[in-house]
C-alpha positions as CSV (number, residue, x, y, z in Angstrom):
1,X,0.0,0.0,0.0
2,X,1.6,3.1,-0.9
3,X,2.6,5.1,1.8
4,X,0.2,8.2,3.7
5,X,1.8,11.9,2.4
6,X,1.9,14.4,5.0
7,X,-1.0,16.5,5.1
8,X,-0.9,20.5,4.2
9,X,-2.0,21.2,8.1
10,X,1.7,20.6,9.8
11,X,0.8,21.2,13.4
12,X,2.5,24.1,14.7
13,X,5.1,23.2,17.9
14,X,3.7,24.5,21.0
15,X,4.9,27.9,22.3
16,X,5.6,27.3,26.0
17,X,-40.3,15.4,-1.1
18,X,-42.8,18.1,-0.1
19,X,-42.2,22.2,-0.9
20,X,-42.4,24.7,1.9
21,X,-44.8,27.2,1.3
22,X,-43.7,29.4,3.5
23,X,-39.9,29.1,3.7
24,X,-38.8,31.5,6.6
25,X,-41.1,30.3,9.2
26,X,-41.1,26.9,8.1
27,X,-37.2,27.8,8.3
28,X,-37.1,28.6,11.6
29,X,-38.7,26.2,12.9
30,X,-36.4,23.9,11.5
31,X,-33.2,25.0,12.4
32,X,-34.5,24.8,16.3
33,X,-35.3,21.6,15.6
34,X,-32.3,20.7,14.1
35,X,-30.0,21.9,16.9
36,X,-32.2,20.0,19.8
37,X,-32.4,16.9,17.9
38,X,-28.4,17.0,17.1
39,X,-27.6,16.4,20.4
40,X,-28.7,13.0,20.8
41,X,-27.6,11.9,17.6
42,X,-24.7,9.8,18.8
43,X,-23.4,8.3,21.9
44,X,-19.9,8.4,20.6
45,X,-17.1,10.7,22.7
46,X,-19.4,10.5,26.1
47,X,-18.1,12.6,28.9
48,X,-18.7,12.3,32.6
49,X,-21.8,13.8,32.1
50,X,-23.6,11.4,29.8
51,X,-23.3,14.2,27.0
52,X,-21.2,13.8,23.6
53,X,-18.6,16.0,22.7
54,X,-21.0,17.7,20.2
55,X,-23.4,18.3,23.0
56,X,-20.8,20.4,24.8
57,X,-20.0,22.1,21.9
58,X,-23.9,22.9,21.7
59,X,-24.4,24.2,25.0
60,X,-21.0,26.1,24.8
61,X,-21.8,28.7,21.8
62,X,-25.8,27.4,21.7
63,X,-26.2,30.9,21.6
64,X,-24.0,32.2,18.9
65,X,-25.4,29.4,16.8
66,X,-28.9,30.8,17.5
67,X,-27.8,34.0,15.8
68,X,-25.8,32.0,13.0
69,X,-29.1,30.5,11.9
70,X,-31.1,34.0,12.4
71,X,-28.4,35.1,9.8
72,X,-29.0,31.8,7.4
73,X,-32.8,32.6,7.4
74,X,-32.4,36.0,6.3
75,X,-29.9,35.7,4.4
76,X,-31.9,33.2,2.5
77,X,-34.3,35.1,1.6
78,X,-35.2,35.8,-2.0
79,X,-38.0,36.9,-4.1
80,X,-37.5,33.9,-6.5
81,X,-39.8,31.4,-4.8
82,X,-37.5,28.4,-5.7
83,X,-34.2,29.6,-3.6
84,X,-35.7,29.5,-0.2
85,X,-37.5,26.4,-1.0
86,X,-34.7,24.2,-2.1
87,X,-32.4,25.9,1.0
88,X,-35.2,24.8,3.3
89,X,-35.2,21.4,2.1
90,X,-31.9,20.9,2.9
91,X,-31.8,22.5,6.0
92,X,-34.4,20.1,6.8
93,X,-32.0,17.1,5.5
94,X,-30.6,18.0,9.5
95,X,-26.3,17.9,9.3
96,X,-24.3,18.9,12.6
97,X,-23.3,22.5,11.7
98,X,-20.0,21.6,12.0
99,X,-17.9,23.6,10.3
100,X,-19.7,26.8,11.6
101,X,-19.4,25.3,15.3
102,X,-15.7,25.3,14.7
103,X,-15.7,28.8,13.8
104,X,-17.3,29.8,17.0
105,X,-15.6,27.1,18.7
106,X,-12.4,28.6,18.2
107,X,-13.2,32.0,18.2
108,X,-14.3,31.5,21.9
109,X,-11.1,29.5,22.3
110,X,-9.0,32.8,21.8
111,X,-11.3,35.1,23.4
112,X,-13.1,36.5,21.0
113,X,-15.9,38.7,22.4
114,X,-17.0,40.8,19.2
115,X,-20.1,39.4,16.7
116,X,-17.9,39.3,13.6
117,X,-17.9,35.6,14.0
118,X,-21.5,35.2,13.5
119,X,-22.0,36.2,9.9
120,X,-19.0,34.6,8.8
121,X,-20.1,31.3,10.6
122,X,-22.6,31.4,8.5
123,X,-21.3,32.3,5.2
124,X,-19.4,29.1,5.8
125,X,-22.3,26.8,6.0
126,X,-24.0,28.7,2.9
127,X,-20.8,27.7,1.0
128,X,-21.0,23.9,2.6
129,X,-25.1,24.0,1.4
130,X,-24.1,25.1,-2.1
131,X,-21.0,22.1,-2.6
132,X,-23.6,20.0,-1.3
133,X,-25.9,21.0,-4.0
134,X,-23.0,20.6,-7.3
135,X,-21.8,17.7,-5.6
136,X,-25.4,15.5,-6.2
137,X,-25.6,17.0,-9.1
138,X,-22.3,15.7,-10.0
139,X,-22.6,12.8,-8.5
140,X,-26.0,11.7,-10.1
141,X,-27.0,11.2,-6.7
142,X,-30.8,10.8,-5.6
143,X,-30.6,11.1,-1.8
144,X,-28.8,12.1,1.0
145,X,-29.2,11.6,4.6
146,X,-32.3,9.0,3.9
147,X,-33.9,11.5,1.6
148,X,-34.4,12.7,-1.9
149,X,-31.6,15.2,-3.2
150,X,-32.7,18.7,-4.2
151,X,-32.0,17.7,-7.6
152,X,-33.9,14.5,-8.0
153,X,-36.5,16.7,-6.7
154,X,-36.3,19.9,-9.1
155,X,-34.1,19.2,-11.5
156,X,-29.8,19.4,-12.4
157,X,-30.2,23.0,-13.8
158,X,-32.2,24.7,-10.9
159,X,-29.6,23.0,-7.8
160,X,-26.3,24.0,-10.1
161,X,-28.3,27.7,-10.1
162,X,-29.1,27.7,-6.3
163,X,-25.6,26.4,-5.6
164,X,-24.6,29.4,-7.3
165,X,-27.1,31.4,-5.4
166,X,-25.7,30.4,-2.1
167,X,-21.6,30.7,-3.2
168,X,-22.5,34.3,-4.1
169,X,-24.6,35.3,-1.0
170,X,-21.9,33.6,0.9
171,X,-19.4,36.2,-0.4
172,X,-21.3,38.7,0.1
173,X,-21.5,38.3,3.5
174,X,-17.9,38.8,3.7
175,X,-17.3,41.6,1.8
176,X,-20.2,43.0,4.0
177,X,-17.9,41.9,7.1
178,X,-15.3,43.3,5.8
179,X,-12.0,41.4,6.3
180,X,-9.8,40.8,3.2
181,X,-7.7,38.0,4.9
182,X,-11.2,36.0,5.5
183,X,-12.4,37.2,1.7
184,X,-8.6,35.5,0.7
185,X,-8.8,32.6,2.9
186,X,-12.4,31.5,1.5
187,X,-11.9,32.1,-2.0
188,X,-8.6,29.5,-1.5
189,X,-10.5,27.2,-0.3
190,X,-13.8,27.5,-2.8
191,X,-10.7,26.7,-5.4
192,X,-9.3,23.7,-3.4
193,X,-12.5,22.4,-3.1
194,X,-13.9,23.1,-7.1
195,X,-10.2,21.3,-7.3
196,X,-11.0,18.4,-5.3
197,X,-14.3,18.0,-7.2
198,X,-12.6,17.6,-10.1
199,X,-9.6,15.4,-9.3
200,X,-11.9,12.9,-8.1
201,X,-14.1,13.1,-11.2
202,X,-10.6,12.0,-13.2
203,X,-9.8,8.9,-10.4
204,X,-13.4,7.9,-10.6
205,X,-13.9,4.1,-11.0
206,X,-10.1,3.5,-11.2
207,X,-8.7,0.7,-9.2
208,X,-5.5,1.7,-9.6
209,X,-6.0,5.0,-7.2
210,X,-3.9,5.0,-4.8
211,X,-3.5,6.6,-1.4
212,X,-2.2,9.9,-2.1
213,X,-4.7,10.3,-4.3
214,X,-7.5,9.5,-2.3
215,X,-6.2,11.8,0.3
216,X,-5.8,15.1,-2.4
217,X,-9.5,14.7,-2.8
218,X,-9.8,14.6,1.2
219,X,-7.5,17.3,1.9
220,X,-9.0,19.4,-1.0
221,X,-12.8,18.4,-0.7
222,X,-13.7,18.2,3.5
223,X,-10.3,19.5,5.0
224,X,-10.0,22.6,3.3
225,X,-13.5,24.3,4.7
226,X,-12.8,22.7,8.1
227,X,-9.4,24.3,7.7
228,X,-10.9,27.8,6.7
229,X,-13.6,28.0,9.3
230,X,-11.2,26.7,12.3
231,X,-8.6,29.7,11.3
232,X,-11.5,32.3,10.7
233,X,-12.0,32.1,14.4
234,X,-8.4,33.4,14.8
235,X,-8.3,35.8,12.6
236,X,-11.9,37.6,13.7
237,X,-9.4,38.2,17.2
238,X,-6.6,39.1,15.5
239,X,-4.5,36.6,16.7
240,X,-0.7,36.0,15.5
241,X,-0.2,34.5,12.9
242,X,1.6,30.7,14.6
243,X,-2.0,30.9,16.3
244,X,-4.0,31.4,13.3
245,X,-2.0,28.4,11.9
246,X,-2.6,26.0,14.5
247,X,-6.3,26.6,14.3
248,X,-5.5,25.8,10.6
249,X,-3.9,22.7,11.6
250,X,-6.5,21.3,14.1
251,X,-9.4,22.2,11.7
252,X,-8.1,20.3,8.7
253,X,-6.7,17.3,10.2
254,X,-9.7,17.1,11.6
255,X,-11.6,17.0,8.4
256,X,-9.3,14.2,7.2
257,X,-9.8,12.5,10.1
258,X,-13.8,13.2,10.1
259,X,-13.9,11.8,5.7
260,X,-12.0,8.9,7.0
261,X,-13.8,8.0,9.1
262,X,-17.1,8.4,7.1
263,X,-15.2,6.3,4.3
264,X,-15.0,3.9,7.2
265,X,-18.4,4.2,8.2
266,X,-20.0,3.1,4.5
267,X,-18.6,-0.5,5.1
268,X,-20.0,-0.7,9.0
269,X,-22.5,-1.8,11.0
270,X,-22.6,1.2,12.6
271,X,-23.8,3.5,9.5
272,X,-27.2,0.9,10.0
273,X,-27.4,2.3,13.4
274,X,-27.3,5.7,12.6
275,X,-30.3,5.2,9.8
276,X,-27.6,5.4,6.7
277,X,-27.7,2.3,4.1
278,X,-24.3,0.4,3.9
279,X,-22.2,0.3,0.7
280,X,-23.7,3.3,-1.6
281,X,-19.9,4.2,-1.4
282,X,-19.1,0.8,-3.0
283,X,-22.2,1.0,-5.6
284,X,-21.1,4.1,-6.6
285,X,-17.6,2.6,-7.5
286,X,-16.3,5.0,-5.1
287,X,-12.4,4.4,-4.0
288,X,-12.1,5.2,-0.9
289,X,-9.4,4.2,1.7
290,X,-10.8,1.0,2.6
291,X,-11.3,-0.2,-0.6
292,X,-7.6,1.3,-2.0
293,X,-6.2,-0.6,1.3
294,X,-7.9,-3.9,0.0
295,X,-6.7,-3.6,-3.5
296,X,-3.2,-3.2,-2.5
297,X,-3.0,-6.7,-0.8
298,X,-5.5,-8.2,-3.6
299,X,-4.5,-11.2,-5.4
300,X,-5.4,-11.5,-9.3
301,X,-9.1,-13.3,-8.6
302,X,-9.5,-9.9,-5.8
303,X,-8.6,-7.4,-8.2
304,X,-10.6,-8.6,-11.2
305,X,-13.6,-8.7,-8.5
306,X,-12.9,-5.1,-7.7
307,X,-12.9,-3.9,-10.8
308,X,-16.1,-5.9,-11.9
309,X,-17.9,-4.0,-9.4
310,X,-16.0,-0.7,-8.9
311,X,-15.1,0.0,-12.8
312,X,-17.3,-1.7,-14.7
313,X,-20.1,-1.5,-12.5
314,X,-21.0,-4.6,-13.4
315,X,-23.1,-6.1,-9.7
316,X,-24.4,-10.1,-9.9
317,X,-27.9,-8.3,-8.2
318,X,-29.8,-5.4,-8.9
319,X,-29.0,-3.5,-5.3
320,X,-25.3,-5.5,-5.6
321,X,-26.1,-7.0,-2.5
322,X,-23.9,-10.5,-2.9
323,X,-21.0,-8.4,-4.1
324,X,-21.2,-5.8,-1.4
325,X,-21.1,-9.0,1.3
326,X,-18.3,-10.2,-0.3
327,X,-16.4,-7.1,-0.5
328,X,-17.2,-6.8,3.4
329,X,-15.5,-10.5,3.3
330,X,-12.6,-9.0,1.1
331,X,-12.2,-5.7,4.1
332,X,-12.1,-7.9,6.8
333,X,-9.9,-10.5,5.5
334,X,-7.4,-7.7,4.7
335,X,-8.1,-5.9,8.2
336,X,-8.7,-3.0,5.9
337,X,-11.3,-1.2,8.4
338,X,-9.0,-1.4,10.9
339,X,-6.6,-0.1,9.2
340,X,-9.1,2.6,8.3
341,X,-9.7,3.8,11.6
342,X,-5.8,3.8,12.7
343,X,-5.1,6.0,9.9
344,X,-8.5,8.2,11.1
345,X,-7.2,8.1,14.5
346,X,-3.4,9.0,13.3
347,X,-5.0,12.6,11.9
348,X,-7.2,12.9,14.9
349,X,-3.8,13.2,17.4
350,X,-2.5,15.8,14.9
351,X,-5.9,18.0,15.5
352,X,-5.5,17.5,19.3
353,X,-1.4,18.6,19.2
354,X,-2.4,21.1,16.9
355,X,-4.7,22.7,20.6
356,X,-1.3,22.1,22.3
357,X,0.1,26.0,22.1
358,X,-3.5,26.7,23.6
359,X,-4.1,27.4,27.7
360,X,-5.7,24.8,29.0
361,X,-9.6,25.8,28.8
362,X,-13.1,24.3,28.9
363,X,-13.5,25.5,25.1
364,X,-10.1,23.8,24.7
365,X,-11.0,20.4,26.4
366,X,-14.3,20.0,23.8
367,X,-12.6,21.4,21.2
368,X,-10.3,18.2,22.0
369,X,-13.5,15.9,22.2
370,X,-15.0,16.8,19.2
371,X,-11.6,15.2,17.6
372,X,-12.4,12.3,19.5
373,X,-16.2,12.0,18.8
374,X,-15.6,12.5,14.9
375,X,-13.6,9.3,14.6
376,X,-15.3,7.3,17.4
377,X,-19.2,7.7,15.7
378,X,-17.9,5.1,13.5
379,X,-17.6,2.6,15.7
């Protein structure tokens, strides 16, 4: 198996179906929803007491997140019926808010006290929304989260135009806020991400992917907005620059370590648990680390199986069922999941030394769990 690169966040040495019809009330109610019901999404990460990680994350900038949301819903607004009604149907999909929870996460790390935070937060999850959006499209896909995609709903053309929507109303927030450096940061990382996109559109379906590979897409895809909204914290307080970086540092290896571990989770029991189907990775012909860890030990009868399946998407059932069970034979007999979650858990220690230049805090201490609880919901 070829060898893991070392990521672009170098941890810094420590110094010492249905339509709303009306979408903004319909919206609100939502997003309260969405924040009450997250907390009890997982038992992953407990602490002492009996709440996740994410739940103390929750109750620690609860309030902040109130106001992010109050910013979503009106910035969602739009007299072109079809904008808010997609957004709220997404919205409704639920997600964590997690990349805007690590902008206010680490803005209270450093002692932010200002409201800058807020807005931005939530530019970032408008520009999270609208990948979402291109990548169904992209990906053909028909649902996410257990429920039809915005596009198998209305259409390729109208989510591409929404995405759109929401990249430049994203934007716009930050030239309203005002900062160049977060304007420069999140245009990088709109490129690194349109780069990801299409880097794993040229690897798709190819067994001979390898790590380094896989992990571009990673890095460039998921760690590159986790990277940009863990920094934006930083730089709201004007922090030096060595801090600014290690926010940089714990935010993107946590996003490597939080796709790993969702790579990880499309092959588990686990993903059942949570009310996720098992394989669409694999019926998509998706190669992700598991699979590229199972290849590279495969012997000529593995590796014609593989690319049966993952190339030629050629399945012996309709849903692929027998050939996803034997692929599930093929992962364990190559201890590829395990091997999975040590890499997972190898990028999860550089998030937490990434905290280490950081006094010892409350904010600091979930900041450290939410590492944890992003690689241990997979098992």
């Amino acid at each position: 198996m070829t060898g893991l690169r070392a990521p672009p966040y170098a941890p810094v040495a420590p110094a010492g179906p249905s339509t709303p019809t009306r979408p903004a009330s319909r919206l609100s109610r939502i997003v309260v929803a969405i924040v009450n019901a997250s907390s009890s999404s997982s038992s992953a990460s407990a602490r002492p007491d009996g709440k996740t990680a994410f739940d103390a994350l929750l109750d620690l900038v609860g309030d902040d997140l109130q106001r992010v949301n109050q910013a979503i819903l009106d910035r969602m607004e739009s007299p072109i019926a079809l904008i808010p009604q997609m957004a709220a149907h997404l919205i409704s999909a639920g997600g964590k808010r997690l990349r805007p929870l690590l902008c206010l996460g680490t803005a209270r790390l450093v002692g932010y006290e200002g409201d800058r935070h807020i807005e931005l937060a939530a530019s970032i999850e408008f520009v999270h929304t609208a990948t979402l959006l291109h990548d169904d499209v992209v990906d053909e896909s028909d649902m996410r989260r257990g429920r039809d995609t915005a596009n198998a709903l209305w259409g390729n053309k109208p989510s591409v135009l929404v995405g759109d929507f929401l990249f430049a109303r994203a934007f716009e927030m930050m030239v309203d806020e005002g900062t160049r450096e977060v304007m420069s940061l999140m245009a990088r990382a709109c490129a690194t991400i349109s780069e990801g996109e299409i880097h794993q559109l040229l690897t798709a379906n190819d067994i001979e992917t390898e790590v380094p590979a896989y992990l571009h897409v990673v890095e460039s895809k998921t760690a590159a907005l986790f990277a940009a909204a863990a920094r934006i914290g930083g730089v709201v307080a004007d922090c030096p620059e060595e801090e600014k970086a290690a926010l940089e540092a714990f935010g993107g290896n946590l996003g490597i370590a939080f796709q790993i571990a969702d790579d990880y989770l499309d092959y588990s029991a686990r993903e059942a648990e949570l009310g996720k189907s098992i394989g669409d990775d694999f019926r998509d012909g998706k190669l992700t680390l598991p699979v590229i860890h199972a290849i590279a030990q495969a012997n000529d009868e593995e590796r014609a199986f593989w690319k049966r399946c993952l190339e030629d998407q050629e399945f012996s059932d309709p849903r692929a069922e027998a050939d996803l069970a034997h692929a599930m034979e093929l992962l364990d007999k190559h201890g590829s999941l395990k091997e999975t979650v040590r890499h997972a858990h190898e990028y999860a220690e550089k998030a937490r030394r990434a905290l280490d230049m950081f006094p010892d805090s409350e904010t600091k201490t979930i900041l450290t769990d939410v590492v944890d609880f992003s690689v241990e919901r997979a098992y």
